[in-house]
Each structure stands twice: as structure tokens, then as C-alpha cells.
DRENSEKE-806000 format. One line per 10 residues: their letters; for each residue z, x, y of N, C-alpha, C. Coordinates in steps of 0.1 Angstrom, whole numbers, padded with zeros to 4 digits. Example, Ala and Ser with C-alpha at 12.3 -4.5 7.8 and 13.67 -1.06 7.14 Angstrom:
// DRENSEKE-806000
as	0078/0132/-0057/0078/0123/-0045/0078/0132/-0033 ~ 0071/0128/-0022/0071/0137/-0011/0079/0129/0000;
This chain:
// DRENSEKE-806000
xxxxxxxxxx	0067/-0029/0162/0055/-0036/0157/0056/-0039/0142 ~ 0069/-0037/0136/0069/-0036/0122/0070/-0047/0116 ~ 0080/-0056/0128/0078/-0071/0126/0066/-0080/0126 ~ 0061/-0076/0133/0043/-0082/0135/0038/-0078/0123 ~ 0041/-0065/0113/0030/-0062/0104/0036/-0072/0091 ~ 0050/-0075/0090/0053/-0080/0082/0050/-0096/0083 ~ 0050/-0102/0094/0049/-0115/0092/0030/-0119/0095 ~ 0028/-0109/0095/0008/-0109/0090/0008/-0111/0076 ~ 0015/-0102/0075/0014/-0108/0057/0021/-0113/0053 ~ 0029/-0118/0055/0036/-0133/0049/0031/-0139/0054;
xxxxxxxxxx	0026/-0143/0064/0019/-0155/0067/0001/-0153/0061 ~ -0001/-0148/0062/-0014/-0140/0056/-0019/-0142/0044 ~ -0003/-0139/0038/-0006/-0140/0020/-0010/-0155/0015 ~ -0011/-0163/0023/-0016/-0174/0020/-0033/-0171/0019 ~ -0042/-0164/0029/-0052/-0161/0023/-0055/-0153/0009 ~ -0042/-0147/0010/-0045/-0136/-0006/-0044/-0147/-0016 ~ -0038/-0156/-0018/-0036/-0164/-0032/-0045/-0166/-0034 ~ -0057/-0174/-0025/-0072/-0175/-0026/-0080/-0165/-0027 ~ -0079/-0156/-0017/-0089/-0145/-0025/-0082/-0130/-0037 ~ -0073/-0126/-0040/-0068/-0117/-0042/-0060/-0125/-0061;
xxxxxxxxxx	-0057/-0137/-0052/-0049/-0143/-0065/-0059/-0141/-0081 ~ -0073/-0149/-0083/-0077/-0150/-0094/-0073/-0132/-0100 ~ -0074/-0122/-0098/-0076/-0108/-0098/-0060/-0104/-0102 ~ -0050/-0112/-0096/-0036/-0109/-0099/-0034/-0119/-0114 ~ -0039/-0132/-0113/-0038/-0137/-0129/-0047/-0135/-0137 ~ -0054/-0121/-0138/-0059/-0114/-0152/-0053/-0101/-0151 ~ -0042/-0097/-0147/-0036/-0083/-0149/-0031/-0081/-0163 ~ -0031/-0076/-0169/-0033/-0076/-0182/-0013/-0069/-0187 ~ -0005/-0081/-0183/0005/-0082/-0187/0010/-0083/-0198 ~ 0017/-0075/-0209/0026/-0076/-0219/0035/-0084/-0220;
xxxxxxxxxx	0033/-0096/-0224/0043/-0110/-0225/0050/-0108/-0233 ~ 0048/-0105/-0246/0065/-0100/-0255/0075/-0094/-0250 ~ 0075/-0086/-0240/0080/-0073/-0235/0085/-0077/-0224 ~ 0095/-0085/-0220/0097/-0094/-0200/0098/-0081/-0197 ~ 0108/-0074/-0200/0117/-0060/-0189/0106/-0056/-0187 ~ 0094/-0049/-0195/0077/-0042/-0192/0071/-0048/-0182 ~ 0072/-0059/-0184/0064/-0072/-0178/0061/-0068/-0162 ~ 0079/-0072/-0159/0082/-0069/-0147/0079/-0056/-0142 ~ 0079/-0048/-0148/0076/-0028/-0140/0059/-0032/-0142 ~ 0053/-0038/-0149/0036/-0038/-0144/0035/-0046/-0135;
xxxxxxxxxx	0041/-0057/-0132/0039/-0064/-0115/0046/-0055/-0110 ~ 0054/-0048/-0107/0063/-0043/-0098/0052/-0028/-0095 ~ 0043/-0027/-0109/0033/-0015/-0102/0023/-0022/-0099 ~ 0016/-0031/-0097/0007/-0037/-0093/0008/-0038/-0077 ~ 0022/-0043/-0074/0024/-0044/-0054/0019/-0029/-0052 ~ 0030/-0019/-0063/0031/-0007/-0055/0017/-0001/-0055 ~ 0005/-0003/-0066/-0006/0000/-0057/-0012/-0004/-0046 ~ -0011/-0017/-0048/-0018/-0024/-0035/-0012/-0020/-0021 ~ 0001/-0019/-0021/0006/-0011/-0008/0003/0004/-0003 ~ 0003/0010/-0016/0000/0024/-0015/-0018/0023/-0007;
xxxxxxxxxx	-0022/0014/-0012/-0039/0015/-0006/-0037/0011/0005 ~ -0034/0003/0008/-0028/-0001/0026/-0023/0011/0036 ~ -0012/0017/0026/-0007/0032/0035/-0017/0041/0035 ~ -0026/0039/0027/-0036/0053/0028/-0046/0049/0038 ~ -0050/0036/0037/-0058/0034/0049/-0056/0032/0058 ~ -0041/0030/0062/-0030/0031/0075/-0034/0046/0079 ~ -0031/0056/0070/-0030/0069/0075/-0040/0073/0079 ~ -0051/0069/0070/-0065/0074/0078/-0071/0070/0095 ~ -0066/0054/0097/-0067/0047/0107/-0062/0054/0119 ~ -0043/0061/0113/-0036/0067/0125/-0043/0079/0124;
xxxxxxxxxx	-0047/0084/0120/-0056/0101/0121/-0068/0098/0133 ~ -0073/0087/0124/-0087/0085/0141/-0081/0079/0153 ~ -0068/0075/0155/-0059/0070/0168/-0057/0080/0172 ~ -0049/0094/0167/-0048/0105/0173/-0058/0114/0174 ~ -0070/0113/0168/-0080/0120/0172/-0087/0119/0188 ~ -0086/0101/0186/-0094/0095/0200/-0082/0100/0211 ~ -0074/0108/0215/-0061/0105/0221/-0059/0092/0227 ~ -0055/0078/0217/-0057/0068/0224/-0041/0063/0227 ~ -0036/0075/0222/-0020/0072/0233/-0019/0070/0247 ~ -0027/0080/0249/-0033/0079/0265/-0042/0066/0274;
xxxxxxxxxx	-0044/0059/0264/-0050/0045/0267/-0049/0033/0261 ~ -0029/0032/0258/-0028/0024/0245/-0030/0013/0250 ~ -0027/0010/0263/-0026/-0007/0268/-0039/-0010/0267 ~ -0048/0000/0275/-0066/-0006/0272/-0068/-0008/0261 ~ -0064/-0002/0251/-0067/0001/0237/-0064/-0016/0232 ~ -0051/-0018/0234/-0043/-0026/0228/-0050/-0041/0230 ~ -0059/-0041/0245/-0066/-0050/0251/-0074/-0054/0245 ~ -0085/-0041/0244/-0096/-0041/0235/-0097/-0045/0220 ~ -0087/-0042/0213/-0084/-0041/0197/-0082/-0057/0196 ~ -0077/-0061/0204/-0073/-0077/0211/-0086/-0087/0207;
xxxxxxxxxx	-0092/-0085/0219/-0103/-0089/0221/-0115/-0087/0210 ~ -0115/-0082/0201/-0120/-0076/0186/-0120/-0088/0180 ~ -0106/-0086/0177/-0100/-0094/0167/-0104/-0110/0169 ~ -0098/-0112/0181/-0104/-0129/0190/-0115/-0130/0183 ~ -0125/-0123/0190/-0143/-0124/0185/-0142/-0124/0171 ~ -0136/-0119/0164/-0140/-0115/0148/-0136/-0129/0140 ~ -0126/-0135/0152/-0120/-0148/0142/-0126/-0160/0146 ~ -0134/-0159/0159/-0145/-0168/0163/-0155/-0172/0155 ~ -0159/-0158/0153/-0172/-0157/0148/-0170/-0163/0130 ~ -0160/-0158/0124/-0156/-0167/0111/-0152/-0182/0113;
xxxxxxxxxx	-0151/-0187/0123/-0146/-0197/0124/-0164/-0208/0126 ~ -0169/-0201/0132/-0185/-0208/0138/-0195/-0205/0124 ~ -0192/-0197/0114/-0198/-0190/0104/-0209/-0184/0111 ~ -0206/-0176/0120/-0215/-0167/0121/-0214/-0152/0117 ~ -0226/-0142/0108/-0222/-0136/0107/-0231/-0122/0106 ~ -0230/-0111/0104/-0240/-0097/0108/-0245/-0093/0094 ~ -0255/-0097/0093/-0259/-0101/0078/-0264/-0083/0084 ~ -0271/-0078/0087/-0269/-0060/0093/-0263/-0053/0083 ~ -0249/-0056/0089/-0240/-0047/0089/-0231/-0051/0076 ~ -0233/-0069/0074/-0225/-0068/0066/-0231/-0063/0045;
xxxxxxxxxx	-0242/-0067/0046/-0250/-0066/0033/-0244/-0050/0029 ~ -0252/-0037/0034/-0250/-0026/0031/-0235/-0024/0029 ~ -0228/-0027/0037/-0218/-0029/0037/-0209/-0036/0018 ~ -0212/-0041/0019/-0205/-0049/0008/-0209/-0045/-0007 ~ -0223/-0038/-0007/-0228/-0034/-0017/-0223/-0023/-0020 ~ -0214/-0013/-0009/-0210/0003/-0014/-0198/-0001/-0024 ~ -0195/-0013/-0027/-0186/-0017/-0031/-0183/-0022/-0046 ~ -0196/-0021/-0050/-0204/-0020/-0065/-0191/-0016/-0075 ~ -0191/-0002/-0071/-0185/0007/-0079/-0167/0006/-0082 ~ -0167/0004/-0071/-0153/-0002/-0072/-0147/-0014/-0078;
xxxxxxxxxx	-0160/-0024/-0077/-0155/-0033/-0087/-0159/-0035/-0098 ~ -0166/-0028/-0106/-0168/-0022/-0120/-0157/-0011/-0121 ~ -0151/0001/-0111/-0136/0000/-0118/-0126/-0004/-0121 ~ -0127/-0017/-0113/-0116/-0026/-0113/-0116/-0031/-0123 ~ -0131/-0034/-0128/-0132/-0044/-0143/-0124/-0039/-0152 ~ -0129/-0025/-0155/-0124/-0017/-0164/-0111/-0017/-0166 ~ -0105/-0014/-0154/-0087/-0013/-0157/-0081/-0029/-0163 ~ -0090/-0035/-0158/-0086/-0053/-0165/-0084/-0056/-0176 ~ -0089/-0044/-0183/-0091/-0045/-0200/-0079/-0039/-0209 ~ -0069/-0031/-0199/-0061/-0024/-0204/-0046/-0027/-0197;
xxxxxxxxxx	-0036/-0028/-0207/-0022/-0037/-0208/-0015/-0022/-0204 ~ -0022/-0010/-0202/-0008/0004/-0194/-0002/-0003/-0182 ~ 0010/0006/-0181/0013/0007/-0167/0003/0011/-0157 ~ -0001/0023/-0160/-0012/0030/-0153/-0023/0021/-0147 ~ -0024/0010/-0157/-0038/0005/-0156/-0036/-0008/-0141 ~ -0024/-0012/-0143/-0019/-0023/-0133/-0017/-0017/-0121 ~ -0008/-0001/-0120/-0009/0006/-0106/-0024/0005/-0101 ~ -0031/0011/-0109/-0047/0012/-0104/-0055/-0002/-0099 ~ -0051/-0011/-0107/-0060/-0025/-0104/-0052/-0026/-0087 ~ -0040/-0024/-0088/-0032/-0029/-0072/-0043/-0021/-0067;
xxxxxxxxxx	-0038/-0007/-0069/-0047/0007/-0058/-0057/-0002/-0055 ~ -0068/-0001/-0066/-0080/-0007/-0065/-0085/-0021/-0056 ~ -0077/-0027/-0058/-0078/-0045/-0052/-0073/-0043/-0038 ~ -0062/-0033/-0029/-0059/-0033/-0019/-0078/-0024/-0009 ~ -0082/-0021/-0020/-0093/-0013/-0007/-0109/-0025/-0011 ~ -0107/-0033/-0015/-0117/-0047/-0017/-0116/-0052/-0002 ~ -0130/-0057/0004/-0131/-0064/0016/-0123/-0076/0016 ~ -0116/-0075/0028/-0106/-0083/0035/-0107/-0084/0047 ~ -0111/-0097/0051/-0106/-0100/0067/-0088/-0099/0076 ~ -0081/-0099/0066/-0069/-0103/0068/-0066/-0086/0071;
xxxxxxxxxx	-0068/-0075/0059/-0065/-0063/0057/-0072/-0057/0073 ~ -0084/-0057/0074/-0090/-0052/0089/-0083/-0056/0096 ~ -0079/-0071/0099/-0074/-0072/0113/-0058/-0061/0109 ~ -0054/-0059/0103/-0041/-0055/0100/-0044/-0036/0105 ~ -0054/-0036/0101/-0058/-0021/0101/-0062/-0020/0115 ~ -0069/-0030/0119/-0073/-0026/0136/-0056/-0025/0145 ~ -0047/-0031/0140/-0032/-0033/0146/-0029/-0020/0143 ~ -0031/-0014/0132/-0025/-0002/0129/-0031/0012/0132 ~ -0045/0011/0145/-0049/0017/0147/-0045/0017/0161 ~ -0038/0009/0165/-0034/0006/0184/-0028/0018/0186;
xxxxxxxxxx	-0018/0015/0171/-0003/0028/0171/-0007/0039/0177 ~ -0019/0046/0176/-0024/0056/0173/-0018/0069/0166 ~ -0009/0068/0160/0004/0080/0152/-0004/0073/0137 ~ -0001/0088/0133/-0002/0087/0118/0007/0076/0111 ~ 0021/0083/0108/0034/0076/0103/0034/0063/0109 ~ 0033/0065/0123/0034/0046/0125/0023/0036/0119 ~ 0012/0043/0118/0003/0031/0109/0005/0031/0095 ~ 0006/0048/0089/0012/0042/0075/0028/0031/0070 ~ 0034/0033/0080/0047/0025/0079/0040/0012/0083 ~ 0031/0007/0092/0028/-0003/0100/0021/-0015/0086;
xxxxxxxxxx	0013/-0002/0079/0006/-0007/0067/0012/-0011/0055 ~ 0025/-0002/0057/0038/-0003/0041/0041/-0020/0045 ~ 0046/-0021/0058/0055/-0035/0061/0042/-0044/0058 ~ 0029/-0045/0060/0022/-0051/0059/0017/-0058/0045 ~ 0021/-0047/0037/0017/-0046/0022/0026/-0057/0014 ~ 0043/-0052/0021/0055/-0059/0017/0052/-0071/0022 ~ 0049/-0073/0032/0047/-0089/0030/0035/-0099/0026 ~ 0034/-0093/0024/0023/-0096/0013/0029/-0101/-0002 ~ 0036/-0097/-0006/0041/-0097/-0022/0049/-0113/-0023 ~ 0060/-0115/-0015/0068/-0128/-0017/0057/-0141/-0021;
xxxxxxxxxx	0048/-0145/-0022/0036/-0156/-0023/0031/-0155/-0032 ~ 0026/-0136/-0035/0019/-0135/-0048/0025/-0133/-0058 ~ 0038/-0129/-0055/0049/-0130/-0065/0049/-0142/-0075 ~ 0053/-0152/-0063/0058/-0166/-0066/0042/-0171/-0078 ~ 0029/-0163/-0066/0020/-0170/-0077/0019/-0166/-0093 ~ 0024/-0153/-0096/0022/-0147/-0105/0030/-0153/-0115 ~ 0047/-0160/-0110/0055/-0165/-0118/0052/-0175/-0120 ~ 0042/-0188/-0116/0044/-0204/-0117/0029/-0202/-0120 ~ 0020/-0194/-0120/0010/-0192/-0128/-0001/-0198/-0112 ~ -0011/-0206/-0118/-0022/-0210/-0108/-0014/-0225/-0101;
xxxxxxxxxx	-0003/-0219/-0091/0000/-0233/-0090/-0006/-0238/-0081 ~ -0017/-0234/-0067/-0022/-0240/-0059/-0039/-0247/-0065 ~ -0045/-0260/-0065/-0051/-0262/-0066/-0066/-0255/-0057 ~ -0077/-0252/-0067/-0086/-0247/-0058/-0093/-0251/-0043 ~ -0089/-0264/-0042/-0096/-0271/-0026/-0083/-0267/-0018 ~ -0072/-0265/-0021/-0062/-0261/-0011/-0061/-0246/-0007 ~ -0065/-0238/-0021/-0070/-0225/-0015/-0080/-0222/-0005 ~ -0091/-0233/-0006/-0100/-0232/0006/-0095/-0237/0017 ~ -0087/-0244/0017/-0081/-0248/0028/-0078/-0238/0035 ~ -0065/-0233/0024/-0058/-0224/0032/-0066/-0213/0035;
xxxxxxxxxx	-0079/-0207/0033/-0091/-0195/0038/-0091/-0198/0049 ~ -0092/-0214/0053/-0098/-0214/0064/-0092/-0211/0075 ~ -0075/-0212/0073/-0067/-0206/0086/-0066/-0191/0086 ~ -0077/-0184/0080/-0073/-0170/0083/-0084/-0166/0096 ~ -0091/-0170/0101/-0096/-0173/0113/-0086/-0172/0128 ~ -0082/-0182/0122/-0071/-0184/0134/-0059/-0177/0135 ~ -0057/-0170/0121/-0043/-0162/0120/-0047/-0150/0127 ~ -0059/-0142/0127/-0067/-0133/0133/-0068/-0136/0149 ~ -0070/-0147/0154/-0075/-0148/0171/-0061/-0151/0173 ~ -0046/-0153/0167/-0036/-0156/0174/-0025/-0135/0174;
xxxxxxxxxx	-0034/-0129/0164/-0028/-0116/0162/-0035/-0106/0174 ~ -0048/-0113/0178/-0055/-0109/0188/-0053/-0110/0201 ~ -0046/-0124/0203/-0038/-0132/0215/-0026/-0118/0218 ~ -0017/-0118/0206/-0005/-0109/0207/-0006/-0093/0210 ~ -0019/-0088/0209/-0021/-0078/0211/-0030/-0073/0225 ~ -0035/-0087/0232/-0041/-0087/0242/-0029/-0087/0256 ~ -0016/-0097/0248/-0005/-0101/0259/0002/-0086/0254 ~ 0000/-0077/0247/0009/-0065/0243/0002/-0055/0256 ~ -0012/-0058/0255/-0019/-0048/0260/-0013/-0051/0279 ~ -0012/-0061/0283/-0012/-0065/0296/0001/-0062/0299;
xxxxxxxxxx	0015/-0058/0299/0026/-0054/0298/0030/-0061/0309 ~ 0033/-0075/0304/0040/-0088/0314/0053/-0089/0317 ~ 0059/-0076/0310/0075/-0074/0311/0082/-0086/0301 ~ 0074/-0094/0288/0082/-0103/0284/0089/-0093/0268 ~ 0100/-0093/0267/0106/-0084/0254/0098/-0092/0246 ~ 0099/-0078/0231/0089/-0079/0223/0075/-0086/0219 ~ 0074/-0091/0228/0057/-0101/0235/0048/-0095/0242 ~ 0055/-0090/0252/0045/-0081/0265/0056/-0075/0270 ~ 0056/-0062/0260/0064/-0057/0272/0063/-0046/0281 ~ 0071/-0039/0291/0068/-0035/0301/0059/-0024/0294;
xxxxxxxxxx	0051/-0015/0306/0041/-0004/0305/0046/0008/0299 ~ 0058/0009/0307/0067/0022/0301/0066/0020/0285 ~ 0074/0008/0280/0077/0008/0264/0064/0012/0260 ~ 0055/0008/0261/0040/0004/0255/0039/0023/0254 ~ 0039/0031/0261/0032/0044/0262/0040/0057/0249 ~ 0030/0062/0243/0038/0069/0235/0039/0085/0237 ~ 0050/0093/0234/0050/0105/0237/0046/0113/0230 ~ 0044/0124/0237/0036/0132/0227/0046/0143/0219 ~ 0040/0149/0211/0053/0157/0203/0059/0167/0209 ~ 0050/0169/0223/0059/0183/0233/0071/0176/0241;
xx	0063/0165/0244/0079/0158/0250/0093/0150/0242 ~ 0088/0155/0231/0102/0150/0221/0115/0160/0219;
């Protein structure tokens, strides 16, 4: 699955330039200093990834709590079918003004400390803005996290979430070096395929769930099932 997590976010990271990018071109880089330069982008990924593995790990904790090893193909079905609807429903703009309002507002706080670290050229401060900006509402990050909850193992969703993190970086890399080089109507553009990047990760996880015997696509029931630590 590690391949799936990585080419979510490389293909993915096209929504981050649009939403994530403005927030990576105010990191408050020391331009006199290249060799510095580079260790504050190089801590900026490593927070943002690190926030991905932590919410990997929490994800695989409630996998192994539900014993949903024991139901991973249903699981895999369902998590499927999630995802589909989730990228429907963005795609029709429909949305759970419910769940989402309360929701978005616990989030206050976090991004008043995100301001804060904006203000300051540390290393420290660039680790934190990554940490910080990787746990900011994301459609792309959920569906990634719903994939990393199929696993149901701890380590496999935090690894599930590292690969996901890493691919993530090659795009915003590039953006951070050539400065704002996508025009803002092409960023909207590109938002809009994150819809469909979601109902096709959903597709892959529904043909995962159904074990069609096809390698690495659907494959047999056996592969799909995970052991437990007494049988290792």
C-alpha cells in the first residue's frame, strides 16, 4: 500500500500548491544564508510529515482497537465507498454545514499558532509551521487517513502516512524554488480535480476490498488478511 500512499501525494500535491502553497511562500526563510535556507525547508517537510505520522498512528490505534483486521476486505469496501460519496458530494458542492461549521471553528487556535511562528526566521519556528499546517483541514489528507485506517496496524499507517507526506514535497519543493509559479485560476483548476482524485482512491480501495485475484489491484483474500502478533 505504500505505493498508493505515495502517488496520493504526488499526484495530490497538486491540490496542496493551491491550498497549502500561499502558507509555504511566507515561511520566514533566511535568504543571506542558502546552506540555512535549505535546513528550514528541509524542516518545514519534516514537520508536515511528522503531523501526518502522528495522525497515521492515532488512525492505526482506532484500526486495532475496532479489530478491523478481522474485517479488512469489508472494511476496505466500506472505507471505499466513503471516500466515492465524499468526492461526489465535493464535486455537486454539496455540503454538512452540521458537522462541518463546529468543526472548522476548533481550528481557531491553531491557526493563530500558526500566525505566530510566521513571524519568526528559527529553525524551530519552520519545523512548527510544517507540524502545524500538516493538521489544517484537508480533503486530500482525510482521504489519505481513511486509507491508513484500512491498515488497521499502528506502524503500517504511520509508515502509510510517512510515504504519503514524502510525496507530497517534490511539487512544493519545486514551488518554493520558482516562487508563485502557478497562476491563481489554474490553482482552482487544479482544486477541482481533487474530487475525483478521492472517488478514483475510493474505486481502488473498493476493487482492494472485493479480492478479484488481480496483483497489486485486487488482490486475492488471503493477501488482503492480516496476522495477528501470535501468529508471527
Amino acid at each position: 500500500m505504500l505505493y498508493l500512499a505515495f502517488l496520493l501525494g504526488l499526484v495530490g500535491s497538486l491540490h496542496c500548491v493551491g491550498m497549502c502553497g500561499p502558507i509555504a511562500l511566507l515561511l520566514p526563510l533566511q535568504k543571506k544564508r542558502k546552506g540555512f535556507r535549505w535546513v528550514q525547508i528541509g524542516s518545514y517537510f519534516l514537520g508536515k510529515t511528522l503531523s501526518y505520522s502522528a495522525m497515521g498512528g492515532l488512525f492505526g490505534l482506532l484500526g486495532e482497537g475496532l479489530f478491523i483486521a478481522h474485517y479488512q476486505q469489508e472494511f476496505s469496501i466500506f472505507m471505499g465507498l466513503l471516500m466515492i460519496c465524499m468526492g461526489a458530494f465535493s464535486l455537486l458542492n454539496i455540503s454538512i454545514r452540521l458537522l462541518s461549521n463546529p468543526f472548522l471553528k476548533g481550528f481557531s487556535h491553531l491557526k493563530n499558532a500558526l500566525g505566530k511562528q510566521l513571524s519568526k526566521k528559527t529553525l524551530s519556528a519552520c519545523l512548527s509551521i510544517g507540524f502545524l499546517n500538516g493538521f489544517l483541514p484537508c480533503g486530500l489528507v482525510y482521504t489519505a487517513l481513511f486509507s491508513a485506517l484500512a491498515l488497521a496496524s499502528i506502524w503500517g499507517s504511520i509508515t502509510y502516512m510517512f510515504a504519503f507526506g514524502i510525496g507530497t514535497i517534490p511539487l512544493m519543493l519545486l514551488m518554493l524554488l520558482l516562487g508563485n509559479f502557478i497562476p491563481i485560476p489554474i490553482r482552482r483548476k487544479l482544486n477541482q480535480w481533487l474530487p475525483i482524485i478521492i472517488i478514483l482512491v475510493g474505486v481502488l480501495f473498493v476493487l482492494r476490498g472485493l479480492g478479484l485475484g488481480i496483483p497489486y489491484l485486487s488482490p486475492a483474500d488471503t493477501h488482503l488478511l492480516l496476522h495477528s502478533k501470535a501468529d508471527c
